[in-house]
TORKOL-4160 file (C-alpha; in steps of 0.2 Angstrom, whole numbers, padded with zeros to 4 digits, m for minus):
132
<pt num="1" X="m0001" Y="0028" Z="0128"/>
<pt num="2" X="0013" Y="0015" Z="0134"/>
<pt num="3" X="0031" Y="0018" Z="0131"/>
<pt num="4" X="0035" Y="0013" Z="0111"/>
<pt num="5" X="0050" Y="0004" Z="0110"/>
<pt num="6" X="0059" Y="0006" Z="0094"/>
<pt num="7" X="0071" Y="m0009" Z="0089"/>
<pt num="8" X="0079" Y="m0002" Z="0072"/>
<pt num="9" X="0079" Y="0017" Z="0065"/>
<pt num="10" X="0090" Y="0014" Z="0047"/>
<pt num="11" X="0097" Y="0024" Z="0032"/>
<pt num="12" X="0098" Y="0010" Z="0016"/>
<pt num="13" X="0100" Y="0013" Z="m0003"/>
<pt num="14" X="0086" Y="0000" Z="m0003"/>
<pt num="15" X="0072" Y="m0011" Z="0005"/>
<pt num="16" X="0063" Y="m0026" Z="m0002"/>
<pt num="17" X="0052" Y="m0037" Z="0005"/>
<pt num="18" X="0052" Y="m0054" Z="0000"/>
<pt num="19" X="0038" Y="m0068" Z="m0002"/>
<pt num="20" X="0040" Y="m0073" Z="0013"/>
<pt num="21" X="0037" Y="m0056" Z="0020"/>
<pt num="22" X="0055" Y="m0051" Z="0025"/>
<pt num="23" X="0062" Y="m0035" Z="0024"/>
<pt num="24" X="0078" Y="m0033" Z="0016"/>
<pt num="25" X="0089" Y="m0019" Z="0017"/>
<pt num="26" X="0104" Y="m0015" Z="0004"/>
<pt num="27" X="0118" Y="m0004" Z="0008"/>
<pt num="28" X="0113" Y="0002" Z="0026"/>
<pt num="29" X="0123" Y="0019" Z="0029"/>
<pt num="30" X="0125" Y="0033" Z="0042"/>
<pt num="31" X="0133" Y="0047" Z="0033"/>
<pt num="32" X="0130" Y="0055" Z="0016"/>
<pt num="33" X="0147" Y="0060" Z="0004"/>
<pt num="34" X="0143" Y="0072" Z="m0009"/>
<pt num="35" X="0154" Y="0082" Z="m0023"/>
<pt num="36" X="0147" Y="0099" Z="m0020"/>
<pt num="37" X="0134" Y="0110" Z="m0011"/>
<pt num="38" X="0117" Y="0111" Z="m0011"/>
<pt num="39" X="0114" Y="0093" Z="m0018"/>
<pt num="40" X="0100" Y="0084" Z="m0022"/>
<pt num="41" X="0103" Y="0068" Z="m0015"/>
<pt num="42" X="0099" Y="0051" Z="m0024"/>
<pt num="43" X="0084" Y="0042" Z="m0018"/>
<pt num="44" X="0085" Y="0033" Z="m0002"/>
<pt num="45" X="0076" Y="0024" Z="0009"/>
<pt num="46" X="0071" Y="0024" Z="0030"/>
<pt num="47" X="0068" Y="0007" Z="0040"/>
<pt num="48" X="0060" Y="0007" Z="0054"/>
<pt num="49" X="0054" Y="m0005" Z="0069"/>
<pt num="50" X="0044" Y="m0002" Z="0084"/>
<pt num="51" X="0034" Y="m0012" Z="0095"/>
<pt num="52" X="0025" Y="m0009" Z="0112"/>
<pt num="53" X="0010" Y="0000" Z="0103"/>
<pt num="54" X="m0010" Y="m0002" Z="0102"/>
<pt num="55" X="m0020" Y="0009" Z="0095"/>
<pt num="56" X="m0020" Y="0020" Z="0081"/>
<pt num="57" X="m0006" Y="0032" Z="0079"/>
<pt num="58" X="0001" Y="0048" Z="0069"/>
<pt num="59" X="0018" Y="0046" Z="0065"/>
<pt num="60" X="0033" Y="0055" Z="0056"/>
<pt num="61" X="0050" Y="0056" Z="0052"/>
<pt num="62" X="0057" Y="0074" Z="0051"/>
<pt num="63" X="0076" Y="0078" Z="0044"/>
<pt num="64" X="0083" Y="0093" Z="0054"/>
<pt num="65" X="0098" Y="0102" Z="0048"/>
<pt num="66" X="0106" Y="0102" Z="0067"/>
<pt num="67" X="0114" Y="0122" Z="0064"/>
<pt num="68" X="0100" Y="0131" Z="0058"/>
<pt num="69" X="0086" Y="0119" Z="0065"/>
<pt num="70" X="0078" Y="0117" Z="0048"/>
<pt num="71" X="0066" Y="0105" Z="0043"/>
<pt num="72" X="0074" Y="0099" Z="0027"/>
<pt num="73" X="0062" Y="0084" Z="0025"/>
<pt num="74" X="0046" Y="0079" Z="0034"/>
<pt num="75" X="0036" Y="0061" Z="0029"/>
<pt num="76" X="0023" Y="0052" Z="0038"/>
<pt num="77" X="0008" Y="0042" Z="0042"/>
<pt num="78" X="m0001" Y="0031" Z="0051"/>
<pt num="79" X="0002" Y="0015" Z="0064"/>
<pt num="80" X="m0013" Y="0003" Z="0067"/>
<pt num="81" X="m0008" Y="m0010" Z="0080"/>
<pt num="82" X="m0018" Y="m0022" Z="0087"/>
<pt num="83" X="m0005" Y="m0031" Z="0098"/>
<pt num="84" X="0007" Y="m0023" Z="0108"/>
<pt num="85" X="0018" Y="m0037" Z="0107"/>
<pt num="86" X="0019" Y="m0037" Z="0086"/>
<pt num="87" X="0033" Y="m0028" Z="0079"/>
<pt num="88" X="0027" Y="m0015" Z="0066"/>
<pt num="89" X="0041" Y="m0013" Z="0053"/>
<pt num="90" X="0039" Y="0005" Z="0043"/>
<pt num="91" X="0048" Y="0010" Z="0026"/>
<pt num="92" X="0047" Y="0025" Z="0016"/>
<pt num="93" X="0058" Y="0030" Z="0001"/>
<pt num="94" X="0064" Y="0046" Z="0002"/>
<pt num="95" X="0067" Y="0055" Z="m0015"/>
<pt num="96" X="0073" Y="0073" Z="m0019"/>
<pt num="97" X="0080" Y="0078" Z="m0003"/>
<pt num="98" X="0090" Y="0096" Z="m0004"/>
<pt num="99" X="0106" Y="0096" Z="0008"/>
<pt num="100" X="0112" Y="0115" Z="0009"/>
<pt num="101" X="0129" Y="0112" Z="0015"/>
<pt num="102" X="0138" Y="0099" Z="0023"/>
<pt num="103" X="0137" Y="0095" Z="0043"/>
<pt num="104" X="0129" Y="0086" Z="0055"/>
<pt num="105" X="0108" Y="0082" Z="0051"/>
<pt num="106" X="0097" Y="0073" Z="0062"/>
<pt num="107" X="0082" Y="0062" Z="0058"/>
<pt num="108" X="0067" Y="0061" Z="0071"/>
<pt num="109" X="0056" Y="0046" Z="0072"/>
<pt num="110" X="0042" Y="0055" Z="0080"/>
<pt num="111" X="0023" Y="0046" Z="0087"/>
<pt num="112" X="0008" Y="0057" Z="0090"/>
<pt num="113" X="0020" Y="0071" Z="0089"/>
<pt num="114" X="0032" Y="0067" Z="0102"/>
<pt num="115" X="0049" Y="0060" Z="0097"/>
<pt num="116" X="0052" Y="0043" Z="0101"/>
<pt num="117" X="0069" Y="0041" Z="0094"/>
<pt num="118" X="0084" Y="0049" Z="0083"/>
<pt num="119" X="0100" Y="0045" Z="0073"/>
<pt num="120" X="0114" Y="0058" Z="0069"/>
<pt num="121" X="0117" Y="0058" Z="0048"/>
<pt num="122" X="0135" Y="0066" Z="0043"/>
<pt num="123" X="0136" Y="0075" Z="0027"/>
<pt num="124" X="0152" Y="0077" Z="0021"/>
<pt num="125" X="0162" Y="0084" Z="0004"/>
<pt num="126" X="0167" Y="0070" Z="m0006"/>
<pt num="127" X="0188" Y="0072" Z="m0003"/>
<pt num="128" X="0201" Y="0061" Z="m0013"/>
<pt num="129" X="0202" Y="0044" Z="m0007"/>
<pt num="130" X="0184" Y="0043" Z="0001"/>
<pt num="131" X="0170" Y="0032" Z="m0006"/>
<pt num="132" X="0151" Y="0033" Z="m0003"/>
């Protein structure tokens, strides 16, 4: 397999996709603010854009608590490209996730099980003066 190279790996409130076929994303975010722990968050949603592929391939996206290592959310799928030069945009909503406790999370854009690329999430207590 050649090297995938990933263009975006984002955390929105929401995604469309146009007529026209473009994607677009509504209130991109890199940490969550929550009033207490273990939360349920709201529903969110994760873009994603790779290119450099043929083939067919597994992917997934795992969210890791980064303290304990846990797995505290796993989604995935399948990639069919035809051109390596085509950029293959991926979106999946993410609904119902449990955060234990506040800290630093990590989600893994993995292909054929090897991790291709990663983001840091903050979660933090919601304090006076701080807005999600």
């Amino acid at each position: 397999m050649s090297e995938p190279v990933i263009i975006a790996l984002l955390l929105a409130d929401k995604v469309i996709t146009e007529n026209n076929g473009k994607k677009g994303l509504i209130g991109v975010f890199s940490k969550f603010l929550f009033p207490k722990f273990p939360i349920v968050s709201p529903p969110w949603f994760i873009y994603a854009s790779v290119t450099n592929l043929r083939g067919h391939h597994d992917m997934s996206f795992n969210l890791v608590q980064t303290d304990s290592q846990a797995v505290i959310f796993s989604i995935g799928g399948s990639i069919d490209a035809k051109d390596p030069n085509a950029v293959i945009e991926i979106v999946f909503p993410v609904i119902n996730v449990r955060f234990p406790r506040e800290g630093n999370y990590i989600l893994q854009f993995n292909i054929d099980g090897r991790q291709v690329s990663s983001r840091n999430i903050q979660v933090e207590l919601i304090s006076e003066g701080k807005q999600n």
